[in-house]
VEXKOL-651172 format. One line per 2 residues: number of its first residue (from 0); for each residue z, x, y of N, C-alpha, C, O. Coordinates in pm, 1 decimal. Example, Ala and Ser with C-alpha at 12.3 -4.5 7.8 and 13.67 -1.06 7.14 Angstrom:
2
0 = 780.0,1319.0,-569.0,780.0,1230.0,-450.0,780.0,1320.0,-330.0,846.5,1423.6,-331.9 | 708.0,1285.0,-225.0,714.0,1367.0,-106.0,787.0,1290.0,3.0,803.9,1340.9,113.8
//
This chain:
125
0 = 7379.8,3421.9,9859.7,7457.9,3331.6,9778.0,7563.2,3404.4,9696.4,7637.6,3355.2,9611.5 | 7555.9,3534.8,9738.8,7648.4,3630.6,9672.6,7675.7,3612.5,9495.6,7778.5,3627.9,9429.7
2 = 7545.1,3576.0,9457.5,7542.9,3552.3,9302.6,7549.0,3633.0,9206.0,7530.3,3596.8,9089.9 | 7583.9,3787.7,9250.0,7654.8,3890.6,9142.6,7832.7,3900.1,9176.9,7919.4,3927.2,9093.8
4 = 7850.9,3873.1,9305.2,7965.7,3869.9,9339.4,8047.9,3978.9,9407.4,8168.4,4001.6,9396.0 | 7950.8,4044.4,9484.5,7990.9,4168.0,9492.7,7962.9,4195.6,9653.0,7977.3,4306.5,9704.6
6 = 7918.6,4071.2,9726.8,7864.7,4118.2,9861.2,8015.3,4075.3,9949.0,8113.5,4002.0,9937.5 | 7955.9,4175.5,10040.8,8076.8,4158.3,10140.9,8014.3,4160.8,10304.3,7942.9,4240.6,10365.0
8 = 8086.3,4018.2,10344.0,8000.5,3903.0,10453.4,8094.3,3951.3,10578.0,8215.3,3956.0,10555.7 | 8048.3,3986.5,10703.8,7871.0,3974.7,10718.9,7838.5,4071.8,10660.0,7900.1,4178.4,10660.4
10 = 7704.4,4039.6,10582.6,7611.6,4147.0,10579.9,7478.5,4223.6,10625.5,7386.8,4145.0,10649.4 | 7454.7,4324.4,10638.6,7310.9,4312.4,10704.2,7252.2,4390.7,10597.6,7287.9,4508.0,10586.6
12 = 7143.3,4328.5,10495.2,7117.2,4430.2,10423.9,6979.8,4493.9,10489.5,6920.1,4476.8,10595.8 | 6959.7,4576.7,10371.9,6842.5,4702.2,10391.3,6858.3,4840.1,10313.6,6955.0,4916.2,10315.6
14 = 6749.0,4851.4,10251.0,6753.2,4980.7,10230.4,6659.7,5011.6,10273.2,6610.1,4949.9,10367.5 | 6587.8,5147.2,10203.6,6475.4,5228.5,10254.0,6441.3,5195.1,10429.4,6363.9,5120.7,10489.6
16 = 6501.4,5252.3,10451.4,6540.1,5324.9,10599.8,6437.1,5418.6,10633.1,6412.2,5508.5,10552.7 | 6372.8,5409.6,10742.3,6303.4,5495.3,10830.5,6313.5,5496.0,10987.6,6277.5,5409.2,11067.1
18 = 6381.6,5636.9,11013.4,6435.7,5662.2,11172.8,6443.9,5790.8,11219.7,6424.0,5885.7,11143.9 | 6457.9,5798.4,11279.7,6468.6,5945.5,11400.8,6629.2,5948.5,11419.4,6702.4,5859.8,11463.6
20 = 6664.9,6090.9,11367.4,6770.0,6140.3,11413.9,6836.4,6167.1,11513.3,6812.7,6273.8,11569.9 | 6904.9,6108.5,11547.6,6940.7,6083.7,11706.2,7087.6,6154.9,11706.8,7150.9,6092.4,11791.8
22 = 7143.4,6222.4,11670.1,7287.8,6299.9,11678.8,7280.5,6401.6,11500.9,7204.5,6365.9,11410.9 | 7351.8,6493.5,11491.4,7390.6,6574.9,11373.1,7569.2,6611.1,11361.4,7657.5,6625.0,11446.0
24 = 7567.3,6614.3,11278.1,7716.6,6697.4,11309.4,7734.2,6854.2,11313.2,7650.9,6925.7,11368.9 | 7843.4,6902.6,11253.3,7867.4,7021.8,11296.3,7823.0,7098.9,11145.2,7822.7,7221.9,11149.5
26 = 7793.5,7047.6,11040.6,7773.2,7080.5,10917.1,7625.2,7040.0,10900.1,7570.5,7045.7,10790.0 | 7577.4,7009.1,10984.4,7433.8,6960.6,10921.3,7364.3,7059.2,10929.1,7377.7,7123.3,11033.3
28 = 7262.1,7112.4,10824.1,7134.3,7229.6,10826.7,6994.0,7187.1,10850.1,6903.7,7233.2,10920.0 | 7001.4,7105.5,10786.1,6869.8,7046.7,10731.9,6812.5,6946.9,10821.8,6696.4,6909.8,10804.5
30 = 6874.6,6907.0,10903.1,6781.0,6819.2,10996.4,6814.3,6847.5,11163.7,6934.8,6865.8,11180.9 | 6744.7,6853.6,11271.5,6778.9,6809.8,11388.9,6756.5,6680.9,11458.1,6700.7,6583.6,11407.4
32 = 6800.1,6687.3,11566.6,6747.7,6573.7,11672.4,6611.6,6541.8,11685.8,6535.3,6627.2,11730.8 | 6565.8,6418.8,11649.4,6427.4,6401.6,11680.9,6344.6,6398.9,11521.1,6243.3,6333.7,11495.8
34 = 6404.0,6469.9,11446.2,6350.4,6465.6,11346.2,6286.7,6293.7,11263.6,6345.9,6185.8,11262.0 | 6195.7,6317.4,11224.4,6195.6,6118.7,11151.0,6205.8,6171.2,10990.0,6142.7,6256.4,10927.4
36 = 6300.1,6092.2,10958.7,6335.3,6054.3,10827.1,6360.9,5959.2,10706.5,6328.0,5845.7,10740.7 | 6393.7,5961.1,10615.1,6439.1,5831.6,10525.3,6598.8,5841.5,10485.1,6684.2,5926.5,10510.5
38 = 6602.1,5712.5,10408.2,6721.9,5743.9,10387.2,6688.5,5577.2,10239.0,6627.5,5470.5,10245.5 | 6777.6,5654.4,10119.6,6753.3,5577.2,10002.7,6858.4,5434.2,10033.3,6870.8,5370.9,10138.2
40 = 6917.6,5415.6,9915.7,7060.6,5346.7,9883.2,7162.8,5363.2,9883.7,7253.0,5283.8,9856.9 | 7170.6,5514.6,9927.1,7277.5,5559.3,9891.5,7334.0,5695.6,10020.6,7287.8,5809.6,10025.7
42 = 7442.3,5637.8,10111.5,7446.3,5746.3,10215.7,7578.0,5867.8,10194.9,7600.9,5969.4,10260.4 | 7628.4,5826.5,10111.5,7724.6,5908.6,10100.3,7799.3,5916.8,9938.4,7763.4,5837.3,9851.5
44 = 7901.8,6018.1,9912.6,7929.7,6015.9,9777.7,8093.4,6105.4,9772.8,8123.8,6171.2,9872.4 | 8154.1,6102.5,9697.1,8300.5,6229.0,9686.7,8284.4,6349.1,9702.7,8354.9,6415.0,9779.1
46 = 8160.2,6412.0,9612.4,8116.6,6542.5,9651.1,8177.6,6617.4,9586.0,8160.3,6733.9,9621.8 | 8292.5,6595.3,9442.7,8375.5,6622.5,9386.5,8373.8,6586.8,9245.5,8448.6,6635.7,9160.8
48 = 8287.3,6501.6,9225.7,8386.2,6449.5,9038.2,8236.8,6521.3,8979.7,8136.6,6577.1,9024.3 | 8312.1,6467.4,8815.9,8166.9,6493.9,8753.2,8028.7,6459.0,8765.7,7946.7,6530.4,8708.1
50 = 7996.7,6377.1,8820.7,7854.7,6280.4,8825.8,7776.7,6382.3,8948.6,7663.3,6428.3,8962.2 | 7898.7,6388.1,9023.1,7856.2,6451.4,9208.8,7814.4,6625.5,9158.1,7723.7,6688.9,9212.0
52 = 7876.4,6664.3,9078.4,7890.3,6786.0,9083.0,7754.7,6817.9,8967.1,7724.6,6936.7,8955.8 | 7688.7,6734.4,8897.9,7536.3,6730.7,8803.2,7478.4,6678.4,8912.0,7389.0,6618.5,8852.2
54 = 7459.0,6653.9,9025.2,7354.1,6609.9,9136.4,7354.2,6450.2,9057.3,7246.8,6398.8,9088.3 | 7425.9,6364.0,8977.0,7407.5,6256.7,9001.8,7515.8,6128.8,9022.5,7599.1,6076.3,8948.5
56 = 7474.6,6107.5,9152.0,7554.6,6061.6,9233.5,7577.5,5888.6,9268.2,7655.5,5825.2,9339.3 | 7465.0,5854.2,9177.1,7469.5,5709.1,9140.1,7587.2,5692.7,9070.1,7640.7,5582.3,9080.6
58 = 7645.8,5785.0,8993.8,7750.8,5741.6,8908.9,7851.1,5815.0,8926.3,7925.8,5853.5,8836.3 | 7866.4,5854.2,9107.6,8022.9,5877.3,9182.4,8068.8,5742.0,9156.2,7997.9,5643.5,9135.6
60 = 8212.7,5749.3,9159.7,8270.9,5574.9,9179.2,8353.9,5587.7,9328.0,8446.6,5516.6,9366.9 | 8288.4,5703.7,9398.4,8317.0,5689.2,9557.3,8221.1,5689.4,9610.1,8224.9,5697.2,9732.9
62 = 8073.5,5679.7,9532.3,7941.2,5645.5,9638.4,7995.4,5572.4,9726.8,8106.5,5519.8,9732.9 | 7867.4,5574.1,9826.2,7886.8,5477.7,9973.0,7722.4,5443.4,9976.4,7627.0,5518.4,9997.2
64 = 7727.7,5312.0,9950.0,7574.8,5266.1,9937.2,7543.7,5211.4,10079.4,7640.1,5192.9,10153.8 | 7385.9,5176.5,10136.2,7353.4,5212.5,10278.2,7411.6,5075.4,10318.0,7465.1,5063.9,10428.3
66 = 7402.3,4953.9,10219.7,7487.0,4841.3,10271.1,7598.1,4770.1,10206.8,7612.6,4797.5,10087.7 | 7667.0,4698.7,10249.4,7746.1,4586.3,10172.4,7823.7,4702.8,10103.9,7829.0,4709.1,9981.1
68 = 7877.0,4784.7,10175.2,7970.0,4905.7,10156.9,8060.6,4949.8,10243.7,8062.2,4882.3,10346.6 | 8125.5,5024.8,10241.3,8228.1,5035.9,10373.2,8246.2,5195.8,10387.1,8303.4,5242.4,10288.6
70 = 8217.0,5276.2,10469.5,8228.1,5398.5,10484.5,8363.1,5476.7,10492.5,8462.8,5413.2,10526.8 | 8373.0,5597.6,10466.0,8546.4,5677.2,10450.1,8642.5,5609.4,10583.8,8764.7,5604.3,10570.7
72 = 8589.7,5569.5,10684.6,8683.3,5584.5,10797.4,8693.8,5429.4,10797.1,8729.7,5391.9,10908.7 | 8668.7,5291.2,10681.7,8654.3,5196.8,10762.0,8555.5,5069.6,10792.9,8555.3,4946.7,10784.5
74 = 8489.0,5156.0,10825.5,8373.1,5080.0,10897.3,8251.0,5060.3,10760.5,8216.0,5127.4,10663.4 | 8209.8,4908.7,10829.7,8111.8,4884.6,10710.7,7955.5,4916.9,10712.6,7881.0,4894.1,10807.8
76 = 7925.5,4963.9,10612.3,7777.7,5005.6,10630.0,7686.0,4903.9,10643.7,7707.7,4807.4,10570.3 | 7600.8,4897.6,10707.7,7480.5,4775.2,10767.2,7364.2,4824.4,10759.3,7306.7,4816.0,10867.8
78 = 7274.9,4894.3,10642.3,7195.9,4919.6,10586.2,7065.8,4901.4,10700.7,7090.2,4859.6,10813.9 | 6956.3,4929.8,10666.7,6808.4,4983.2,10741.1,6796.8,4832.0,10881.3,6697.9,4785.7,10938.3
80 = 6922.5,4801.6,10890.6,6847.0,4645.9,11021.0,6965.2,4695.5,11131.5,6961.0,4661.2,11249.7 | 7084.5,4792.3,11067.6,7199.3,4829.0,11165.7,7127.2,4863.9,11274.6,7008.7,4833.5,11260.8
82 = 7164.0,4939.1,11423.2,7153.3,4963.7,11540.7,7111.8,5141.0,11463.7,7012.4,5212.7,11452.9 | 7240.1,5144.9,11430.2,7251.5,5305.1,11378.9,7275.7,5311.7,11194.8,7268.1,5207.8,11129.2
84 = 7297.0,5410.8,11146.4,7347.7,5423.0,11052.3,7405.0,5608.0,11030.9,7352.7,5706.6,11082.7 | 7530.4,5603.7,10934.7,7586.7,5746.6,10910.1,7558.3,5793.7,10778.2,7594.1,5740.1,10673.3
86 = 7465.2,5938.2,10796.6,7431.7,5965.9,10622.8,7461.9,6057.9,10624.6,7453.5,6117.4,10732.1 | 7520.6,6133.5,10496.6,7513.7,6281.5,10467.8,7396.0,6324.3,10417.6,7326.7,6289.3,10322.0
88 = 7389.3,6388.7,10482.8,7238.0,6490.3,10503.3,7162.0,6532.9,10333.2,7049.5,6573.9,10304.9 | 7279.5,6501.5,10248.8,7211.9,6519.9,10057.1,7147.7,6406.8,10068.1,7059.4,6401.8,9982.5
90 = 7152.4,6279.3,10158.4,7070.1,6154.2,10121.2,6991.7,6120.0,10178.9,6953.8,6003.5,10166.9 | 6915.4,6232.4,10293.0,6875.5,6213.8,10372.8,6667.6,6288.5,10376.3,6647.9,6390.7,10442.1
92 = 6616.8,6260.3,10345.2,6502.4,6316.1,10348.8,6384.7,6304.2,10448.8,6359.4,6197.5,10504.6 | 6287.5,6459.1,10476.9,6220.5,6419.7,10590.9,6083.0,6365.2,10599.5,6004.0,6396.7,10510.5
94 = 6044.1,6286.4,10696.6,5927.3,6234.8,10656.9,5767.7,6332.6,10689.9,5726.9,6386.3,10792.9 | 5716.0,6323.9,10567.3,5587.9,6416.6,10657.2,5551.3,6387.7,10799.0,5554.5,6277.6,10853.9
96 = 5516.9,6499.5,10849.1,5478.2,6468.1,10992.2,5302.7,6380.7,10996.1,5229.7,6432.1,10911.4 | 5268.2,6324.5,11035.3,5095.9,6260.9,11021.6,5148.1,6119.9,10928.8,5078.1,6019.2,10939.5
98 = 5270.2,6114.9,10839.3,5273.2,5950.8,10781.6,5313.3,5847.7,10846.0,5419.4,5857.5,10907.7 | 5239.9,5724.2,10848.3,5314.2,5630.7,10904.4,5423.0,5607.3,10862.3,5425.5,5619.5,10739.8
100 = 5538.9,5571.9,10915.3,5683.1,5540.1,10878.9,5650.7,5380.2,10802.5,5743.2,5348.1,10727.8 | 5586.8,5322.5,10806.3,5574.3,5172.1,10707.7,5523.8,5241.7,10582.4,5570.3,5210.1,10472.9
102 = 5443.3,5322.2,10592.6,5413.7,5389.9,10468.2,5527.3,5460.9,10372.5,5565.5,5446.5,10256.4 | 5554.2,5529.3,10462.6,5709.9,5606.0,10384.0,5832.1,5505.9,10354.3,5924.3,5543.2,10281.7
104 = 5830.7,5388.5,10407.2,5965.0,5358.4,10371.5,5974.4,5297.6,10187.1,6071.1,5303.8,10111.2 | 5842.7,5244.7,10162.6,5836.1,5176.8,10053.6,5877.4,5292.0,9937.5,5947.1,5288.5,9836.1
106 = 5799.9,5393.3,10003.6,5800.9,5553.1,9854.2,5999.3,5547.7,9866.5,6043.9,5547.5,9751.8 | 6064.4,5545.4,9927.1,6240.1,5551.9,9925.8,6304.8,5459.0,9821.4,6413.4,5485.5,9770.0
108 = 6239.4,5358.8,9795.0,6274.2,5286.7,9672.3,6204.7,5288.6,9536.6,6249.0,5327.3,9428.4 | 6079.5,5235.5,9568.9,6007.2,5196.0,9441.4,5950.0,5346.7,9425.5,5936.7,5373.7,9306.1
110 = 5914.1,5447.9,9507.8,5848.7,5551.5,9432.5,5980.7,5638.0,9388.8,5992.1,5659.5,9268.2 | 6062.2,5679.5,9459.8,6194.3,5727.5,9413.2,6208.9,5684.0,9233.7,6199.7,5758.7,9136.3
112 = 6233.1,5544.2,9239.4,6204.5,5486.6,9113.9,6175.2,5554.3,8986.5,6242.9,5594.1,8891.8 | 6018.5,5553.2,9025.7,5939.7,5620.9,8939.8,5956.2,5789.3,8955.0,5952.4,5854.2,8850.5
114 = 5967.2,5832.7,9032.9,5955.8,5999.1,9063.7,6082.2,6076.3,8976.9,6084.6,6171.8,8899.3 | 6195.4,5974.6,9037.4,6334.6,6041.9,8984.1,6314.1,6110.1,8852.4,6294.1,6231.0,8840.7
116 = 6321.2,6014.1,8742.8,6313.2,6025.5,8620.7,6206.7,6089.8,8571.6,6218.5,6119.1,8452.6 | 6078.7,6130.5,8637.4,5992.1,6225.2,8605.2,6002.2,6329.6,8588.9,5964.3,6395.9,8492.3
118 = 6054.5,6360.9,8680.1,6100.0,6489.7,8749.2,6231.6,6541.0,8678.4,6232.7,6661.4,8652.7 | 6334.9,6472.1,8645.7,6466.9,6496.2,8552.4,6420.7,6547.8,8463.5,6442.5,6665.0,8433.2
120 = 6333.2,6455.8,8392.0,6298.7,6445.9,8225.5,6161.3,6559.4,8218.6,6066.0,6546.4,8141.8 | 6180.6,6681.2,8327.9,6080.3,6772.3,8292.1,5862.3,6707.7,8325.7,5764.7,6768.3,8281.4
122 = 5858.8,6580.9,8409.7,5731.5,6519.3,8317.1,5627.9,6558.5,8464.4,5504.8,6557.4,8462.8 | 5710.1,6589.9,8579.4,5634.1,6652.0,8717.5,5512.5,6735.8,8701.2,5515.6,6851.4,8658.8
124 = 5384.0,6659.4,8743.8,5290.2,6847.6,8714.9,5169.6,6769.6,8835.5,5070.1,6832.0,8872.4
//
């Protein structure tokens, strides 16, 4: 009903994403082919201003969120129901090997949630 006013139709939403890496680019380290992973709200960012450059990247104003967003070249992002999706590999995390992927996808939002700010604010043990 687009009742914040901010969606952009069609949309396919989704977050907390769980998939197998199926291509890398030429800059990627951290993951290969085959790998299973997550992926938050957030797939991309400037990589440049102040927010990006303190690791927080919620408050780039060139984030690229996983939906109801439109990526550098264009094309619109279609969040965890797309065919595919394009992340930079900072938003990209791997899943233990032995977890079910229904299990992991929920910890990408709601435990993120809680973890983030633990962990910032020193409270991890």
């Amino acid at each position: 009903k687009n009742d914040l006013g901010m969606s952009n139709y069609p949309m396919v939403p989704g977050h907390e994403v769980v998939g197998e890496v199926v291509e890398v680019g030429s800059s990627v380290n951290k993951f290969t082919v085959g790998d299973i992973v997550g992926v938050g709200c957030l797939v991309g960012c400037c990589g440049g201003c102040s927010p990006c450059e303190r690791d927080l990247e919620q408050y780039c104003p060139k984030k690229i969120w996983s939906y109801n967003d439109v990526y550098i070249d264009g094309q619109p992002t279609q969040g965890g129901f797309a065919k595919a999706t394009v992340v930079h590999q900072k938003f990209v995390v791997k899943i233990p090997e032995g977890m079910a992927v229904e299990q992991a996808a929920p910890l990408l939002c709601a435990g993120v949630t809680v973890y983030s700010p633990l962990s910032h604010f020193g409270l991890k043990r």
